[in-house]
C-alpha positions in Angstrom: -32.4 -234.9 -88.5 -31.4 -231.8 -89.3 -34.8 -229.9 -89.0 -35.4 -231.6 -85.9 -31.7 -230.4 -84.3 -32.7 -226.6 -85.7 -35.8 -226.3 -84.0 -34.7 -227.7 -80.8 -32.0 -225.3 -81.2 -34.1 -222.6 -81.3 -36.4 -224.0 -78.2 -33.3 -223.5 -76.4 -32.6 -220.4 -77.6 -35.7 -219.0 -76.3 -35.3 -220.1 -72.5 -32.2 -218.5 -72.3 -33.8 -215.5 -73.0 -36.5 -215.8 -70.9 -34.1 -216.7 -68.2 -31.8 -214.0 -69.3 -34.9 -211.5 -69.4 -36.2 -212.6 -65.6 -32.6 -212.2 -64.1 -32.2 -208.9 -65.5 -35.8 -207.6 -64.3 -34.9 -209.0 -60.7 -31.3 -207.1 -60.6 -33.2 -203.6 -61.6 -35.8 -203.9 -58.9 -33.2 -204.6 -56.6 -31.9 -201.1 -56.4 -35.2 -199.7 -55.7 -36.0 -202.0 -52.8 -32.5 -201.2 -51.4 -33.1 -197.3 -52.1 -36.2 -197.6 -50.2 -35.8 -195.4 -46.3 -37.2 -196.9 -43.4 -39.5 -194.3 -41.1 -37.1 -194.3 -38.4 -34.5 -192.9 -40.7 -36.5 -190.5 -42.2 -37.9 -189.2 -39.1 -33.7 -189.0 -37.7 -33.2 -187.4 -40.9 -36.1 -184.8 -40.6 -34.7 -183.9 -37.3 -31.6 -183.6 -37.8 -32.3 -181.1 -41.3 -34.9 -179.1 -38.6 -32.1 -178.3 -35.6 -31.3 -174.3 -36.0 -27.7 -172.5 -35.5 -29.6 -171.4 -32.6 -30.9 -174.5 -31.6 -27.1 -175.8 -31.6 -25.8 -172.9 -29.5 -28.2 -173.8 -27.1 -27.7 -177.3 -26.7 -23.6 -176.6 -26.5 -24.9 -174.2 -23.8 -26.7 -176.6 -21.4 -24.1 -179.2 -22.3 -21.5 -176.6 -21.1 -23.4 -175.7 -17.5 -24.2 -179.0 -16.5 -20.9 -179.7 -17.0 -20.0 -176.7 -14.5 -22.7 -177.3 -12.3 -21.2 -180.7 -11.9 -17.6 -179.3 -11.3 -19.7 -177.0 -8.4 -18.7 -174.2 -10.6 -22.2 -172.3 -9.4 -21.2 -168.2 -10.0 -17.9 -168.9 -10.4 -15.6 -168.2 -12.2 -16.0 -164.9 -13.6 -16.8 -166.2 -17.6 -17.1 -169.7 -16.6 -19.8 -170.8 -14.5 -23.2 -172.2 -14.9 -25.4 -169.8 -13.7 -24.4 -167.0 -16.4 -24.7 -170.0 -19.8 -28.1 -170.8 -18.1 -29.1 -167.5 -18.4 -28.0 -167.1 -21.7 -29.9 -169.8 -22.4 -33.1 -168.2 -21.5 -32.4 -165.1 -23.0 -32.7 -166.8 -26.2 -35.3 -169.8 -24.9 -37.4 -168.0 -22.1 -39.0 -171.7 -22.2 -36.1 -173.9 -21.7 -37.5 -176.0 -18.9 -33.3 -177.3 -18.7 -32.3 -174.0 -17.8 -34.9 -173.0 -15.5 -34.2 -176.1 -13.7 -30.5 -175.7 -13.5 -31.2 -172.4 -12.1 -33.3 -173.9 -8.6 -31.0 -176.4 -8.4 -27.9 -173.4 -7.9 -30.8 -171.6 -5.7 -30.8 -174.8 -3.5 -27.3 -175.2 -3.4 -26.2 -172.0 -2.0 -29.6 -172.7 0.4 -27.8 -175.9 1.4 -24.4 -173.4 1.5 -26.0 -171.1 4.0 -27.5 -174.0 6.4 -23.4 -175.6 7.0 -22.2 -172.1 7.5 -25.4 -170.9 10.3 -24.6 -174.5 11.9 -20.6 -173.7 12.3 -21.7 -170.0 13.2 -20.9 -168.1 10.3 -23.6 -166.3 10.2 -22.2 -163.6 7.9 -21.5 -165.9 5.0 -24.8 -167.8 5.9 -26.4 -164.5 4.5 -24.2 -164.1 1.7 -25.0 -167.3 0.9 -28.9 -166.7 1.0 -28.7 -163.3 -1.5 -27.1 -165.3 -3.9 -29.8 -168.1 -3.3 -32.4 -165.4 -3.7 -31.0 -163.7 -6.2 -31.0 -166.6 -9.0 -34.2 -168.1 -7.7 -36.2 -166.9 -5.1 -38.5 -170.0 -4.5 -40.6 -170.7 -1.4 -37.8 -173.2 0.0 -35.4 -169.9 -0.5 -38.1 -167.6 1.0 -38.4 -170.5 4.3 -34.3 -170.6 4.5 -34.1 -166.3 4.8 -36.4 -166.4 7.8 -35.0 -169.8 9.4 -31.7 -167.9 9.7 -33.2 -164.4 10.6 -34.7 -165.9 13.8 -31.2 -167.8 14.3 -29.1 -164.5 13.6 -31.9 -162.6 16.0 -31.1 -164.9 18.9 -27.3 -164.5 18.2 -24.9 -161.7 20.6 -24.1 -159.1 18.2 -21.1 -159.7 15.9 -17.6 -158.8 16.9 -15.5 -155.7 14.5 -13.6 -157.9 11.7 -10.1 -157.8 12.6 -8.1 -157.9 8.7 -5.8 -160.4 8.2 -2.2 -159.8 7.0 -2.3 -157.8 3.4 -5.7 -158.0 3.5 -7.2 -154.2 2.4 -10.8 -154.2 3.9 -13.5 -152.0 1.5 -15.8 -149.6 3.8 -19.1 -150.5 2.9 -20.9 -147.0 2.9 -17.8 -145.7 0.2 -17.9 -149.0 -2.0 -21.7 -148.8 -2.4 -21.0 -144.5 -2.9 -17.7 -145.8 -5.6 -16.1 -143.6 -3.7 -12.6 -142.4 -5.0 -10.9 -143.9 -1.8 -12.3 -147.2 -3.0 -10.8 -147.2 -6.5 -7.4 -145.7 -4.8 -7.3 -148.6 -2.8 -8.2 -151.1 -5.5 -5.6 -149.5 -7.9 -2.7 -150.1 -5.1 -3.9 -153.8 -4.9 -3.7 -154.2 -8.8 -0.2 -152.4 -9.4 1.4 -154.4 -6.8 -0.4 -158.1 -8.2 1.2 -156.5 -11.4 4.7 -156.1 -10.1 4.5 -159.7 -8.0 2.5 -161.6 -10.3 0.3 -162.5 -7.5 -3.0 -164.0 -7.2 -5.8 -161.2 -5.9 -8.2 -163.1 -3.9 -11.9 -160.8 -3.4 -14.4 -161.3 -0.8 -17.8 -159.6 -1.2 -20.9 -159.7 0.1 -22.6 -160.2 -3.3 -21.9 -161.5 -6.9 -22.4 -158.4 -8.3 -20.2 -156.6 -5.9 -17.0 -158.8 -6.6 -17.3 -158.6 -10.1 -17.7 -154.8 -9.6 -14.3 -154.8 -7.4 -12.7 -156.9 -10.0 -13.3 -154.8 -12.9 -12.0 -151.6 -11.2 -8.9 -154.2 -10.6 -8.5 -154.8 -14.2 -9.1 -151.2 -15.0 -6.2 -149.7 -13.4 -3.9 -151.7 -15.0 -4.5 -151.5 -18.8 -2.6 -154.1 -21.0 -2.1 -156.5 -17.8 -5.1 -159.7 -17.1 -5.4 -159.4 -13.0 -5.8 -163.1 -12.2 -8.2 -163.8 -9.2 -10.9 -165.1 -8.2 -14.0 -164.2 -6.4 -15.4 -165.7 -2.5 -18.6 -165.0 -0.7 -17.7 -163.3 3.1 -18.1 -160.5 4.7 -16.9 -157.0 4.9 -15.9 -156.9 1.2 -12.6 -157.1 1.3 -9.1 -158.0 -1.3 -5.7 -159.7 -0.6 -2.7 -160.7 -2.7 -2.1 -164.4 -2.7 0.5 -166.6 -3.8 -2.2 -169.2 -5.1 -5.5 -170.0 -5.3 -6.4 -172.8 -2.4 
C-alpha cells in the first residue's frame, strides 16, 4: 500500500504544478494585453504631443474673438475686440481660414451697420460705417454697399453744419489730419479735466484709426493717470466728458 499511496502522491503533485505553471503564464500575459494602446488613443496621443506653443496661442486667440465677436465687440474696445486677435492670428497663420472668416463676417456687419443708419438718414455714420467695412475686408458685397449709398447720399439735400452738444469739443478736420498743435491743446484740456472729475471721455471719429489716434494724445497728456473711454463711429470727430458709458 504504501508504494501505491507514494506514487499517487506524486501524480498529484505534478498537476498542481502544471496547474500552478498555466495560472502563472496566464497572469504574466495579462499585463501585456492590458498594456496594449488602441489606434484611437495613439493617434489622440500623437496629436496632442504635435500641438506647438504657437499653435496654443493661436487657438486661445480664435477662442478669444469669437467670443468677442459674439459679445458684438467688432473694433471695440481699444485691446479687446476681435478684429485686432484675428489679425494677430494671421500675422502668425497668414492661412488660418478661422481668422480670415472672422474678418468678412466683421466686414458684413458694419455693411449691415451702414444699411440701418442710410434707412434712418444718417448718412454720415452710414459712411463711417462703410470705411470700417472696407477697411477690414473690402469684398465685392462691401464694394456693392459703397456705391448703393453713394447714389443714396447723391440724391440727398446737402447736410446741415453740426451744431455740438453741451461739453462736447468738436476736432476741425483739416488741423486733426495736419496734428495741429490746437488739436493736442484741445485734447490736453479734455484729459486734465476727465482727470480732476474722474469722468468718462466718450470720442467720436470718423475712422478706427483716428479715435485711437485722439485717445492716445488723451492718455499722453496726462502721464501716470489711465483716461477711461471709449471709442464711437460719427461724424465730425469730436470728444465729450461723460458721467458713464451708455
Amino acid at each position: 500500500m504504501l508504494p501505491f499511496l507514494s506514487k499517487s502522491f506524486h501524480y498529484v503533485g505534478m498537476s498542481s504544478f502544471v496547474v500552478s505553471a498555466t495560472v502563472l503564464v496566464a497572469c504574466q500575459s495579462t499585463p501585456k494585453q492590458e498594456e496594449q494602446v488602441s489606434p484611437v488613443q495613439s493617434q489622440v496621443q500623437q496629436a496632442s504631443a504635435e500641438v506647438t506653443p504657437q499653435q496654443k496661442t493661436i487657438n486661445a486667440l480664435l477662442s478669444e474673438a469669437d467670443y468677442c465677436l459674439a459679445q458684438n465687440k467688432l473694433l471695440n474696445p481699444i485691446n479687446d475686440n476681435a478684429h485686432d486677435r484675428y489679425r494677430s492670428v494671421l500675422l502668425m497663420d497668414p492661412d488660418n481660414e478661422r481668422a480670415k472668416t472672422g474678418l468678412q463676417t466683421i466686414s458684413l456687419r458694419y455693411v449691415e451697420l451702414a444699411r440701418t443708419a442710410a434707412t434712418h438718414g444718417n448718412l454720415s455714420e452710414a459712411q463711417t460705417m462703410l470705411k470700417y467695412a472696407k477697411g477690414i475686408d473690402n469684398n465685392p458685397v462691401v464694394q456693392d454697399a459703397v456705391e448703393t449709398l453713394r447714389k443714396q447720399i447723391g440724391s440727398m439735400p446737402p447736410a446741415k453744419p453740426y451744431q455740438a452738444g453741451e461739453g462736447e469739443v468738436v476736432l476741425d478736420p483739416k488741423m486733426l489730419q495736419a496734428k495741429d498743435p490746437q488739436i493736442l491743446a484741445q485734447l490736453t484740456g479734455v484729459a486734465q479735466k476727465a482727470k480732476q472729475t474722474d469722468q468718462f471721455v466718450l470720442i467720436i471719429a470718423r475712422s478706427d484709426a483716428e479715435g485711437r489716434w485722439v485717445y492716445q494724445q488723451l492718455r499722453n497728456a496726462v502721464p501716470g493717470y489711465l483716461v477711461r473711454g471709449d471709442i464711437r463711429s460719427g461724424a465730425p470727430t469730436r470728444v465729450k466728458l461723460v458721467k458713464s458709458l451708455d
